[in-house]
Steps between C-alpha positions, in 0.01 A plus 500: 500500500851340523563212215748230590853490331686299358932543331644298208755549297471751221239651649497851714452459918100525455535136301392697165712421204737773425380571137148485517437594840202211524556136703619216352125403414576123429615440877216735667153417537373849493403793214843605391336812408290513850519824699526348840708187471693573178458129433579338817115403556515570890515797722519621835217736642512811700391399768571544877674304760249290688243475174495138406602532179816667610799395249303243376581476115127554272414413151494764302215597268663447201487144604154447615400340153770256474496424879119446474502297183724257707294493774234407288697188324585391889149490628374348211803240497413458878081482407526197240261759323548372158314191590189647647518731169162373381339648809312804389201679568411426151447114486380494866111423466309790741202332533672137557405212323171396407272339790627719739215626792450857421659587867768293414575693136437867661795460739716377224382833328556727776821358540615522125373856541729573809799343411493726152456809674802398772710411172430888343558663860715292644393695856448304815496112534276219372411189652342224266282246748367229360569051446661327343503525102277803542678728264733688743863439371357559133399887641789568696740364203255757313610759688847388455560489124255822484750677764862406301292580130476835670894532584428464927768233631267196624601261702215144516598289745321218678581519862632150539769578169559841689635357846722271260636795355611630814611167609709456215649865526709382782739276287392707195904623362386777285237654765495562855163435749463871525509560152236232385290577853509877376399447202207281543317768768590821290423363167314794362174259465555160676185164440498283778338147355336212715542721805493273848577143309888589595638297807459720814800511683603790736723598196293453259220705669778752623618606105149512386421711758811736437443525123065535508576780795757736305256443217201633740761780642575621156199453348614293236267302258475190546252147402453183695261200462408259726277235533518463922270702730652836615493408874726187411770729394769666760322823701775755386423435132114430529485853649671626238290347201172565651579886545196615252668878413794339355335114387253426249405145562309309216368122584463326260161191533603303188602133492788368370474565129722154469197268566195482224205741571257252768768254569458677929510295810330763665170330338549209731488712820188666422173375605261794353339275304380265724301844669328579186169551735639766753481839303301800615224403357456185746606661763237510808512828748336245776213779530231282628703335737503654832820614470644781764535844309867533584508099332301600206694855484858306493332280194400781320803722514712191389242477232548857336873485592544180308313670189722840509832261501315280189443836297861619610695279606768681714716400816369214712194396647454295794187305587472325888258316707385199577461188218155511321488875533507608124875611457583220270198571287582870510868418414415219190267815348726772488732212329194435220442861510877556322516219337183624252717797500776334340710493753760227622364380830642222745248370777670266743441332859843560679564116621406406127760755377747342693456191432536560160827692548610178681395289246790653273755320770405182340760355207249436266396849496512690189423826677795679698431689861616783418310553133168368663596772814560781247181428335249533848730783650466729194143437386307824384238417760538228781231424719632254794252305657445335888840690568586337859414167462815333348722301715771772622863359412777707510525482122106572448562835706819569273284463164230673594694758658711582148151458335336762737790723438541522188181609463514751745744669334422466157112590630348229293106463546456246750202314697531333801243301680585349862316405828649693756883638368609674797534124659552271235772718253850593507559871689703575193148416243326710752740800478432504143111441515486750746638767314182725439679710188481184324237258640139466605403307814109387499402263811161297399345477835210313365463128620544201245240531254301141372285562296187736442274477814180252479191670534351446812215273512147566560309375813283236497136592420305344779131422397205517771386141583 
């Protein structure tokens, strides 16, 4: 190792004062007593010409303490840390608050449970999904004040506040772009906040990029929420966060813990209740009509697969064929079916949906779009009725679109009902519907069923004259 030198007066060539043979230790940063730098704090490595460290100056070890400890007071000073302070693990409530549906309360759980292990390890990534006022910046600010408690320098940034930093860092006197850019993607564990609410520019998209891909490189840890479907978010990154050997994602259900337990638009887009008759029970397999055995087949297999996704409700299900022919009824029972369960179910006809969502547009409104949005899009089970028959406007195709895929990716249990979806949907519904690792196409072949048949009536008994 080669230590850098340094001459002053009454002091020999090496910089050491003549008497005590130590640095001046009130002008070095550096152990005055240190083996390597003798005080001066940096040194020069043996290294070879071409290596990229090559006469680059390095901290020494006798250093590392103080030079972490600052590191430490800058990320935190960068963070605004000390007002999420009250953020812990401790007050956050596991289980929610009280009136949550039991779906809705076991993702909060598993996600407590995830982001406590990622706070102890502090290996791989985590990605908090979930809506608004679900509980996600409480977790991740968890993780935060857990991390820094343990020493680790933690840097919580939402991404909006994070651009600004860099924005700022180009007039900033005391610190260069570089300097703030490099220390925002090597921060030894970095919390990305409200993750796609940032404005998208190419530069914007561009650093976030840069600093989530020498994170992925380097396998740094690293936390980010969002509240926006993956497959809204730029391809680079998106293949980055869903890469399942290095990110643990955790979706949160919950509602927004701001609004009193009931107080839920999603109650006025539901129309269960006005189905009460069409369980399982009431259902009719049509076996004394003359149906065709391939019709009555198709009616029976949608039968027993409607029943498996009612006991375990995974993936999607998707019921066609002609009006009258029993999907509806099949569809409205596997939503009683959970409901006695205890489960949080939302039954709606698609142009009834949408008018709803439209009905937000109006001033007197005391519903916003995008709350009422969140609330259908992220319902523990959704079962969409008549898909197909809504007027097709180029902003019905864009809601239903973000409300297919977010489902798609989060793999929330879903039924869909429609006529004939191969001519009546958007390709990009059907590229998701069609996916057979996560849904199940049944066609009802069966014609419109009215009623149970009449018996047929007995001749006439003619009498002899």
């Amino acid at each position: 190792m080669q230590s850098g030198k340094t001459s002053d007066p009454g002091n020999d060539a090496s910089g050491r004062d003549a008497l005590t043979g130590r640095f001046p230790s009130n002008d070095l940063p550096g152990d005055p007593n240190c083996p390597h730098c003798g005080g001066l704090g940096y040194l020069r490595l043996e290294l070879p010409p071409g290596h990229p460290d090559f006469g680059k100056l390095q901290v020494c070890s006798c250093r590392y303490a103080q030079v972490s400890q600052q590191v430490r007071q800058r990320l935190f000073v960068l963070s605004n840390l000390d007002e999420l302070a009250h953020l812990t693990f401790e007050n956050f409530k596991s289980r929610g608050r009280v009136g949550l549906w039991p779906q809705e309360a076991d993702s909060l759980e598993r996600a407590v449970n995830q982001a406590q292990r990622f706070a102890e390890s502090q290996n791989g990534w985590l990605l908090l999904l979930g809506g608004y006022g679900c509980g996600k910046t409480h977790l991740a600010a968890a993780i935060a004040n857990f991390a820094v408690g343990m020493g680790v320098p933690t840097l919580f940034l939402t991404v909006p506040d994070l651009l600004d930093t860099l924005r700022f860092a180009y007039d900033d006197p005391e610190s260069t772009f570089e300097e703030r850019f490099e220390q925002i993607r090597s921060a030894p564990l970095l919390i990305l906040d409200d993750f796609g609410t940032q404005n998208a520019t190419a530069w914007a998209q561009e650093k976030l990029f840069q600093i989530l891909n020498y994170r992925y490189i380097n396998r740094l840890p690293l936390v980010v929420t969002t509240n926006i479907s993956l497959e809204d978010i730029d391809g680079r990154i998106r293949s980055r966060l869903e890469d399942p050997e290095l990110v643990t994602k955790a979706n949160i259900l919950a509602p927004d813990y701001r609004r009193p337990a009931g107080d839920t638009s999603l109650d006025k887009v539901t129309s269960l209740d006005l189905l009460y008759r069409y369980t399982f029970a009431t259902f009719d397999m049509r076996e004394d009509e003359r149906l065709k055995p391939a019709e009555l087949k198709s009616l029976k297999d949608a039968y027993r697969a409607a029943r498996r996704f009612a006991e375990h409700p995974q993936g999607w299900l998707v019921f066609s064929g002609p009006p009258s022919s029993g999907k509806t009824h099949l569809a409205a029972a596997i939503g009683h079916y959970r409901r006695d369960q205890g489960d949080r179910v939302a039954f709606s006809v698609v142009p009834e949906m949408l008018d709803h969502l439209r009905a937000t547009f109006n001033p007197e409104s005391t519903v916003r779009l995008d709350r009422r949005f969140e609330e259908v899009r992220t319902a523990p089970i959704l079962i969409l009725d008549d898909l197909g028959t809504q007027a097709t406007t180029p902003w019905v195709r864009e809601k239903l679109y973000q409300l297919f895929n977010y489902r798609y990716n989060a793999e929330l249990p879903t039924v869909i009902t429609t006529a004939d979806y191969t001519k009546e949907v958007d390709t990009r519904l059907i590229s998701r519907m069609e996916d057979k690792r996560l849904c199940e196409i049944h066609a009802i072949t069966a014609p419109p069923y009215h009623g149970a048949p009449n018996k047929p009536a007995r001749p006439p008994i003619r009498r002899r004259k």
